[in-house]
C-alpha positions as CSV (number, residue, x, y, z in Angstrom):
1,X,3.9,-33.3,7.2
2,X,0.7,-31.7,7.5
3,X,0.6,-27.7,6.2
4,X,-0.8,-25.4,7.9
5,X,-4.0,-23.6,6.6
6,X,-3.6,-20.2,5.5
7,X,-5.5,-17.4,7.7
8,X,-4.5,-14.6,6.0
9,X,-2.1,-13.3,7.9
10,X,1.5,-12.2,6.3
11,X,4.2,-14.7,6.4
12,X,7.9,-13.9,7.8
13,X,8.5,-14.5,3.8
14,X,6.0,-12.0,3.0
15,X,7.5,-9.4,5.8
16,X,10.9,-10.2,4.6
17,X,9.8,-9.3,1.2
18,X,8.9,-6.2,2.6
19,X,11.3,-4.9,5.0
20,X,13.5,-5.5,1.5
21,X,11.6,-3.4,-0.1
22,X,12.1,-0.8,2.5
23,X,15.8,-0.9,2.4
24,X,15.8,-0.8,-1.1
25,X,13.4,3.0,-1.0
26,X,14.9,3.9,2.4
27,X,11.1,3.3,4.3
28,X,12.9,2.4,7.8
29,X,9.7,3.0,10.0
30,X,7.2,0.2,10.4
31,X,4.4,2.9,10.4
32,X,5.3,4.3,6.7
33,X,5.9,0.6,5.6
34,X,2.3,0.1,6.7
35,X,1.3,3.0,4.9
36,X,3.1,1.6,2.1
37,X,1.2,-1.3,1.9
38,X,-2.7,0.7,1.4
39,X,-0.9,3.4,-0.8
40,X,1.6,0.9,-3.6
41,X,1.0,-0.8,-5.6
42,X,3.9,-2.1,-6.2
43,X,4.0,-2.8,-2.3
44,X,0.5,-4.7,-2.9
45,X,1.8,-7.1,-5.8
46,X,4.7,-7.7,-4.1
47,X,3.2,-8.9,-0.4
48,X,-0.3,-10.2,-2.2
49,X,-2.6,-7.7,-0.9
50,X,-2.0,-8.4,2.8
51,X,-1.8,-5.3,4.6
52,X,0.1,-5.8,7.7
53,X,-0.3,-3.1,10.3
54,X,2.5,-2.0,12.3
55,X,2.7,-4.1,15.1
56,X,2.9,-7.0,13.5
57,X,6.0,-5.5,11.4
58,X,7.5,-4.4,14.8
59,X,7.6,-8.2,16.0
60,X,8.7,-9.1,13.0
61,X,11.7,-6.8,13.0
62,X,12.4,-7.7,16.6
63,X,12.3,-11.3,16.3
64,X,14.9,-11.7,13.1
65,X,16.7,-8.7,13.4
66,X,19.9,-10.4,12.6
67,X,18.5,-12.7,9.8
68,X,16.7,-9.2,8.1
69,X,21.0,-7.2,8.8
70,X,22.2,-10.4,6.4
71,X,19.5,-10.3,3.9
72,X,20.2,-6.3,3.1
73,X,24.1,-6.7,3.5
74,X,23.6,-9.9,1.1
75,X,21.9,-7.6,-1.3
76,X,24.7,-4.8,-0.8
77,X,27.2,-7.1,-2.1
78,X,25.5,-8.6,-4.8
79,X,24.8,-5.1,-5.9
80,X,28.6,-4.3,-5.5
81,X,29.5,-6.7,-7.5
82,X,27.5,-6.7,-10.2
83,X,25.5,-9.9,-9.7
84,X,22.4,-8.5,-10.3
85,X,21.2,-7.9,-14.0
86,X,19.4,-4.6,-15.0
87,X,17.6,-5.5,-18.0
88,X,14.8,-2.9,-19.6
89,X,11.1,-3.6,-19.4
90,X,8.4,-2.7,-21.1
91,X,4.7,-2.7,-19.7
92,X,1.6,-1.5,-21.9
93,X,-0.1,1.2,-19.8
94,X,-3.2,1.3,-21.8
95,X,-6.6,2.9,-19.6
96,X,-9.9,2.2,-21.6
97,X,-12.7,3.9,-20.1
98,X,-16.4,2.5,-20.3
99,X,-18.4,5.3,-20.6
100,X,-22.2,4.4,-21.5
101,X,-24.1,7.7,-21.8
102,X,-25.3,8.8,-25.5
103,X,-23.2,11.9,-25.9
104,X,-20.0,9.5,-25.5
105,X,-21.5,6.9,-28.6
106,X,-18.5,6.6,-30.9
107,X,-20.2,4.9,-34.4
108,X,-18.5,2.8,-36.7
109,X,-17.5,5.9,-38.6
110,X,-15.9,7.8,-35.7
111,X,-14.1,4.3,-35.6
112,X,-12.7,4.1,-38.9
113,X,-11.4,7.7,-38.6
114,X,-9.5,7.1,-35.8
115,X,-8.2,3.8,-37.1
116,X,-7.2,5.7,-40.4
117,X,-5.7,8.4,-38.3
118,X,-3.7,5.8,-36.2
119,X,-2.3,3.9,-38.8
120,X,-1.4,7.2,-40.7
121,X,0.7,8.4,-37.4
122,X,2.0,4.4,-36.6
123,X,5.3,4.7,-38.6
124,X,6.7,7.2,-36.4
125,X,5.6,5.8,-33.6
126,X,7.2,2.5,-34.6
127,X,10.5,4.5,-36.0
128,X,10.9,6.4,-32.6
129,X,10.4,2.7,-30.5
130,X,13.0,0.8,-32.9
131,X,15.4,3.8,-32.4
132,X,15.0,3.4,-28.4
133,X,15.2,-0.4,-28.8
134,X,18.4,-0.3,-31.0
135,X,20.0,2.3,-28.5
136,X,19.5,0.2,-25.8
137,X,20.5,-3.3,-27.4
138,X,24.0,-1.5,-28.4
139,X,25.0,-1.3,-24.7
140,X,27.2,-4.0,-24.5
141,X,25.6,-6.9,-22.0
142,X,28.0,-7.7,-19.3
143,X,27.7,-10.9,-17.3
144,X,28.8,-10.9,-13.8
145,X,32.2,-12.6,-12.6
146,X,31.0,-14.6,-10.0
147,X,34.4,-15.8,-9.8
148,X,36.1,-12.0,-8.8
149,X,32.8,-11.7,-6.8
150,X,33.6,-15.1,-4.6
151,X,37.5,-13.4,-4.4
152,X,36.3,-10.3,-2.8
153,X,33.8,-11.6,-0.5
154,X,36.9,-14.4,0.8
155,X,39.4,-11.3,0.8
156,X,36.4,-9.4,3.0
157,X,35.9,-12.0,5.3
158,X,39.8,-12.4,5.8
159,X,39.8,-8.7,6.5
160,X,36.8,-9.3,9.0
161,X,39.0,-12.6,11.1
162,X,42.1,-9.9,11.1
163,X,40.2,-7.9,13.5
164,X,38.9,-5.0,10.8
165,X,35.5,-5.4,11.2
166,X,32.6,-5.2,8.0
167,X,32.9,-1.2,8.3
168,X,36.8,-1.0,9.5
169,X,35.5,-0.7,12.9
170,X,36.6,-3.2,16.2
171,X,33.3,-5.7,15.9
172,X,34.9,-9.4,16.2
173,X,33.3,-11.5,13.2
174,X,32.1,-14.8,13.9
175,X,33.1,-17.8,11.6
């Protein structure tokens, strides 16, 4: 099976991934997800640069409305039942500017102060990161019970077939 050659327009994964992101911030218009897309960066990394305009996202939403309803109510369960780990992460946010005029120079001296001055102030530094680290390893690490997960979502669905509905409401479910 031959693939087909990309043209640079977003996939339905690459929308899906972003109508998720959406529900997860709240962004229901396909206008501010748009906007979301040139602004983000998060947004950026997530859909690989493409920058879908609104239209397309439009189509998108009309054409799997119901597959895009079970992705977020997927999400909403695994959420609810604790399926998804929230681990901490930590990303060095170092900016180095290049700045080549004379009056900006730092020599080798300049250097070796601020590397003295650095290594004098590292302890506490380190002191203060260890404390955060050890605060944040004492929280106890709780797997999820996929087992008590699979038990509600069978005692949901046999509430769904006895006529309640997702929300309690009169919408007949479909087995």
């Amino acid at each position: 099976m031959r693939q087909k050659k990309w043209d640079g327009r977003p996939t339905p994964c690459d929308l899906l991934k972003l109508y998720i992101y959406g529900y997860l911030y709240r962004i229901r218009a396909s206008r501010r997800l748009e906007a979301e897309t040139h602004r983000n960066v998060q947004v950026m990394w997530l859909i690989k640069a493409l920058t879908p305009g609104s239209r397309p996202l439009r189509i998108f939403r009309k054409d799997h409305a119901r597959a895009t309803w079970g992705v977020c109510v997927l999400y909403r369960f695994c959420r609810e039942q604790s399926l998804f780990g929230a681990e901490l992460l930590a990303i060095d946010g170092t900016k180095i500017a290049a700045v080549a005029s004379r009056k900006r120079v730092i020599t080798p001296a300049e250097i070796a102060k601020m590397n003295a001055a650095t290594t004098a102030r590292s302890p506490s530094i380190w002191l203060r990161w260890t404390r955060l680290i050890g605060r944040s390893r004492k929280r106890p690490v709780r797997k999820p019970d996929v087992a008590a997960a699979i038990a509600a979502l069978k005692a949901q669905k046999a509430g769904c077939r006895a006529g309640g509905g997702i929300g309690g409401g009169a919408a007949q479910a479909t087995g």
